[in-house]
Structures are given as C-alpha cells and as structure tokens.
MILOSE-367986 format. One record per residue (C-alpha): residue number from 1; x, y, z. Coordinates in steps of 0.05 Angstrom, whole numbers, plus 5000, padded with zeros to 4 digits. Layout:
// residues N
{vexdren NUM, x X, y Y, z Z}
...
This chain:
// residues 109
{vexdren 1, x 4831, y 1906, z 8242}
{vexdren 2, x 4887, y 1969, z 8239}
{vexdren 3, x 4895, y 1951, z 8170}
{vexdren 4, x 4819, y 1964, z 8161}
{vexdren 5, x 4814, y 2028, z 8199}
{vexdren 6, x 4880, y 2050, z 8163}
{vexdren 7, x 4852, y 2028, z 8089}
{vexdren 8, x 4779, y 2073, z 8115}
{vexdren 9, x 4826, y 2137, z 8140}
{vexdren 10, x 4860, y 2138, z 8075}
{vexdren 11, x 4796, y 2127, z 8042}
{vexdren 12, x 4771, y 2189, z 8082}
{vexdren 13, x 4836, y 2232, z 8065}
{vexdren 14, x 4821, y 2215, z 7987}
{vexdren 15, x 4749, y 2243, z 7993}
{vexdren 16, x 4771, y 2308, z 8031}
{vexdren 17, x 4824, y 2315, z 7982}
{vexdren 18, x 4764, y 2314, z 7934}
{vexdren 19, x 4730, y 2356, z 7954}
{vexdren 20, x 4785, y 2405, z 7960}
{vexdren 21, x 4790, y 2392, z 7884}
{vexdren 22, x 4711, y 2417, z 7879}
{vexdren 23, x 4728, y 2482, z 7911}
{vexdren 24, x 4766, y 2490, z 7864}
{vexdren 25, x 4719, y 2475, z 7813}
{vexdren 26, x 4759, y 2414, z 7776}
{vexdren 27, x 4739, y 2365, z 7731}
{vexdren 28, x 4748, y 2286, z 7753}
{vexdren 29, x 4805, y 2289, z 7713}
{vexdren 30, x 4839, y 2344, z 7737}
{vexdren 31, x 4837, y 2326, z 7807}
{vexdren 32, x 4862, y 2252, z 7789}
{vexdren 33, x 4924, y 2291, z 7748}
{vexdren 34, x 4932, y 2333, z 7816}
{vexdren 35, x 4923, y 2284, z 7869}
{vexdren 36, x 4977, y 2240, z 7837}
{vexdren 37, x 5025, y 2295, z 7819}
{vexdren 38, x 5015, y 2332, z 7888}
{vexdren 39, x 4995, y 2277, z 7935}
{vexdren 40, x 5021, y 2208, z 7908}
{vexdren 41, x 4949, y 2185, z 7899}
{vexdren 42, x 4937, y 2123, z 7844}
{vexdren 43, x 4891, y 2155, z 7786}
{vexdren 44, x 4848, y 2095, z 7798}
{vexdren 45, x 4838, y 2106, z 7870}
{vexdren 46, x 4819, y 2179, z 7862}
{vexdren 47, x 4762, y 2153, z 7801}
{vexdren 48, x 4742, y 2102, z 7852}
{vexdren 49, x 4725, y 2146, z 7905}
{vexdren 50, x 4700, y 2198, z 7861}
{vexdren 51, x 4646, y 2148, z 7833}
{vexdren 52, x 4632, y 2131, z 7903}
{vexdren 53, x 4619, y 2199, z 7929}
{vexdren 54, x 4580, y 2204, z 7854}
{vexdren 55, x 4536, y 2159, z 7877}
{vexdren 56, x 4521, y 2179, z 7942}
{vexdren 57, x 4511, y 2252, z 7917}
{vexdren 58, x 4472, y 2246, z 7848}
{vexdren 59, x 4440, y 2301, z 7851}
{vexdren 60, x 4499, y 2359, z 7868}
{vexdren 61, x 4553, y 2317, z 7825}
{vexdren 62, x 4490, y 2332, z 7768}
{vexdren 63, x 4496, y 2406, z 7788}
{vexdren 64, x 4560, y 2408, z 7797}
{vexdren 65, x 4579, y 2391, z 7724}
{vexdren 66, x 4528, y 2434, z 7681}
{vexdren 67, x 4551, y 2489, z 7728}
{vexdren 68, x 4624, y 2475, z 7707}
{vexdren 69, x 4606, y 2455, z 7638}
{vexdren 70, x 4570, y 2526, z 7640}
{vexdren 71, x 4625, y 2571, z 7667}
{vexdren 72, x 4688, y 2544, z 7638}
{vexdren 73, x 4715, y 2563, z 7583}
{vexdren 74, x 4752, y 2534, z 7534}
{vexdren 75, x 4834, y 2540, z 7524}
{vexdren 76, x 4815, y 2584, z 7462}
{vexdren 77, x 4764, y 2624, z 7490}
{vexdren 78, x 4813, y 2635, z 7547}
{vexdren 79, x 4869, y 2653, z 7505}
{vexdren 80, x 4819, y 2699, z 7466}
{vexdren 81, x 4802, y 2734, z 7531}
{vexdren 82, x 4879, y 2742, z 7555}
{vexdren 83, x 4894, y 2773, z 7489}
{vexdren 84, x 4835, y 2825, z 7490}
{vexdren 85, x 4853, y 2846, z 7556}
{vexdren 86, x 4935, y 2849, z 7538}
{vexdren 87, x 4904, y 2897, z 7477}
{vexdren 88, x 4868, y 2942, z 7517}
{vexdren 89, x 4919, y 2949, z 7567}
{vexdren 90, x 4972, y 2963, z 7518}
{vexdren 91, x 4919, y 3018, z 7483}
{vexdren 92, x 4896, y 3048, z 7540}
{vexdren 93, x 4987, y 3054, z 7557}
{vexdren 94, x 4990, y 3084, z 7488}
{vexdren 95, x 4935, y 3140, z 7493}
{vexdren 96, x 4957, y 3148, z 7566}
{vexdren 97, x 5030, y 3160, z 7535}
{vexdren 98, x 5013, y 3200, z 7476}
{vexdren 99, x 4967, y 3245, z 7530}
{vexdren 100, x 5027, y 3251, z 7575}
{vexdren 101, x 5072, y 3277, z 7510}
{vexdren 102, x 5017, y 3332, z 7493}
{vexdren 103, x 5013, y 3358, z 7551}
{vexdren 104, x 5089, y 3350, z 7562}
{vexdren 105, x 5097, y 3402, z 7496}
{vexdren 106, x 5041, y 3442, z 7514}
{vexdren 107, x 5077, y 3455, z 7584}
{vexdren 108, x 5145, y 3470, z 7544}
{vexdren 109, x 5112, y 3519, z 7500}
C-alpha cells in the first residue's frame, strides 16, 4: 500500500512538473529533454503521463499545440530576428556616434 501511494505522489509530481513545462510553453519533447536533464525523470515516464493528461484534456492539449505551432518560430526565423535587431542597434550606435562627432566640431568651432 506505501508503495502505491508513493508510485501515485510521484505520478502527481510528474504532472505538476508538466505543467510547469506548459507555462512555459514547451513542446512534449522539450519537457521530456528537461525533466530528465533537470529532474532525473525517465523520457518514457514524462510521455506516459503526458498522454495521460492528453487524454483527459483533449480539447486544451488541441489548443495548446496550434497556439504553439502558431507563435513559435523557427531556429532560422529566430536567428533572422536576433540579427535584425543586432543591425539596428549597431545603426542606430553609428548615427548616434556620428551625431555626437558633429556636434562635437560644431562646439569646437
């Protein structure tokens, strides 16, 4: 009987640890690679449970991944995005610098 309520506890600690992993808006895979790396959970337990709560939840699990599948974006697109803002950054420095060194000589003259 302990070894039942202890199996159903950890059972419960798996599906909170889950749904931590939705708050943070991760894929099934991504929380099994977390949970194992972070919390010594098997991969397989984490799918297992994940199917379970799945299948009690159809409906939000259905939401939950066109939302993701929606708002992610891909490594390249992500990359993309980094490297637009790094440019604008490093031309908005440049105009700021080359306004800074008129007005520097204007001040001098």
């Amino acid at each position: 009987m302990a070894a039942d309520s202890s199996s159903a506890a950890y059972i419960r600690m798996v599906q909170h640890l889950i749904e931590k992993c939705l708050i943070f808006h991760m894929s099934e895979d991504e929380c099994m690679e977390a949970l194992s790396k972070h919390a010594d959970i098997k991969p397989v337990i984490t799918r297992t449970v994940w199917k379970e709560l799945e299948k009690e939840n159809k409906e939000f699990f259905e939401a939950y991944k066109r939302f993701n599948k929606e708002d992610r974006m891909s490594e390249a697109e992500t990359t993309q995005k980094i490297l637009q803002i790094l440019s604008s950054v490093d031309s908005s420095n440049t105009t700021n610098s080359s306004n800074n060194n008129n007005n520097n000589q204007h001040d001098s003259d």
